[in-house]
C-alpha positions, -999 to +999 in steps of 0.1 A: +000+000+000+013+039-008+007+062+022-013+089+017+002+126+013-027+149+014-027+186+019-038+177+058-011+150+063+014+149+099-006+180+107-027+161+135-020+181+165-018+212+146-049+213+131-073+204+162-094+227+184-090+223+220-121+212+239-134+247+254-106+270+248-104+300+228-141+294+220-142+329+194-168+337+177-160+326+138-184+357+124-164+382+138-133+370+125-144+365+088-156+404+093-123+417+104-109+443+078-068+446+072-047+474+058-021+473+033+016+473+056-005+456+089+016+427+109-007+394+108+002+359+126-013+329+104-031+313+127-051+283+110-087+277+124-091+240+115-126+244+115-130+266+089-119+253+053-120+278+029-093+298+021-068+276+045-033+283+041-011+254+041+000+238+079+036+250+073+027+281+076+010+279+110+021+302+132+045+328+111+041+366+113+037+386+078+026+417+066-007+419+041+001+434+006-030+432-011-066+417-009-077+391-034-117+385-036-122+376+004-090+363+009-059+386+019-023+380+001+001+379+030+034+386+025+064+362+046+097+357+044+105+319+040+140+315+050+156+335+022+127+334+001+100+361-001+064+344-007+031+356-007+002+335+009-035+334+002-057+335+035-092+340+045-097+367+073-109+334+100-066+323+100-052+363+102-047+377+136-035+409+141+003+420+158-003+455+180 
């Protein structure tokens, strides 16, 4: 048999709510409004879907650039690599 290598794969423990912690509300999130030049931290809500960005990225601060449909293109520097990452407004926090 050939092990599956999905886009969820060894992300077990990353991508699992805790039972009665951080219980926010998952409307106000998708409302939240960036600006161009704001810090985010990617922080993946594995109950939401849509727009997830991949588990690597879990927990890396970048800066939004531009806004794509509903989805925000974040800006991050992968080692020496610049990339931009798609993300719904339910996996952005903001950095004050």
């Amino acid at each position: 048999m050939k092990r599956s290598r999905g886009f969820r794969s060894k992300s077990r423990y990353k991508l699992t709510k805790k039972m009665r912690k951080n219980r926010t509300n998952i409307i106000t999130r998708s409302m939240q409004k960036f600006e161009n030049g704001e810090k985010v931290a990617i922080v993946i809500d594995p109950s939401f879907h849509h727009g997830m960005p991949h588990p690597r990225y879990h927990g890396i601060t970048g800066e939004i650039v531009d806004m794509q449909g509903r989805a925000y293109v974040v800006k991050i520097k992968d080692k020496k690599k610049i990339k931009h990452i798609l993300a719904f407004p339910e996996h952005l926090r903001k950095i004050t």
